[in-house]
N, C-alpha and C positions, 0 to 999 in steps of 0.2 A: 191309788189310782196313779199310774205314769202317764205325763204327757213330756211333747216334745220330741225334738230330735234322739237319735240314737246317741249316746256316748261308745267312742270306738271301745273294740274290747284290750282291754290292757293298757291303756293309756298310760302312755311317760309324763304326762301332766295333766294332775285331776285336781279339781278345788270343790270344795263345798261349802254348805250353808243346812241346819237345821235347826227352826225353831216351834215350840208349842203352849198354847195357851189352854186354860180352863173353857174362859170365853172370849168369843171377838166379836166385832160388831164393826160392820164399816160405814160411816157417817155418806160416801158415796161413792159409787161402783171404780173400783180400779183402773187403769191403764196399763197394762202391764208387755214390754217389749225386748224380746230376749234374742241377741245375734252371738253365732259364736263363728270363729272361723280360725285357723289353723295359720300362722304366721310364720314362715322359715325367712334367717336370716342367715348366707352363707355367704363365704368371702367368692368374689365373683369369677375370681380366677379357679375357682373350685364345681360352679355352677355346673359345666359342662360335663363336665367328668361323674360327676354323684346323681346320680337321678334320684333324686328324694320329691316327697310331696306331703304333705300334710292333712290331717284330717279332724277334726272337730264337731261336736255336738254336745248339747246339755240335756238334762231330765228333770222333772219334778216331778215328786208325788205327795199327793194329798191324801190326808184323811180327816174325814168327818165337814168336809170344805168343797162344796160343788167346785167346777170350773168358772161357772160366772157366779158369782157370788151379788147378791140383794142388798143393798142400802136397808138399815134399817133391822138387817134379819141379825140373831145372835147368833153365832155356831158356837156349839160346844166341842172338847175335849180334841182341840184342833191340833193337828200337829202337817208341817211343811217340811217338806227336804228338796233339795235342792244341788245337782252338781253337776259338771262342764270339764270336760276330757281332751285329750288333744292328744294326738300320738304323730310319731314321724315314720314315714316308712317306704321303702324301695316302688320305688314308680316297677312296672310291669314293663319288659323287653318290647311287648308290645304297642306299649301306648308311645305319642311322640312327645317328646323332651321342648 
């Protein structure tokens, strides 16, 4: 199961995360809060000239693991993945700078 933002396709920086248990069990319902965003840092004298812009998204996918998951409940043979993209890439002629 994927949920989440899109990861751009081809990302120049990708990170991930995956873990799996036999069983889990959560003592009380999670929190769970996920921001991703695309961060350019160019010299300023260069700003003008490069039309760049950035883009970002992450995905997780689950198995054997609802999306809200139950205090109390066991899930078995759980496995999580989890990963956050980020690519840089030429603004459009048309859009404004």
């Amino acid at each position: 199961m994927a949920r989440g933002e899109r990861v751009p396709p081809e990302p120049d920086v990708e990170v991930g995360a995956a873990a799996q248990a036999r069983k889990l069990r959560f003592r009380k319902k999670p929190r769970v809060d996920v921001k991703t965003h695309a961060r350019l840092e160019i010299d300023p004298a260069l700003r003008d000239e490069i039309p760049i812009e950035g883009q970002g998204g992450s995905r997780a996918e689950r198995e054997n693991l609802p999306d809200e998951v139950e205090p109390g409940v066991t899930y078995r043979d759980v496995r999580v993945g989890w990963r956050a993209g980020a690519r840089v890439r030429l603004k459009d002629e048309g859009e404004e700078r």
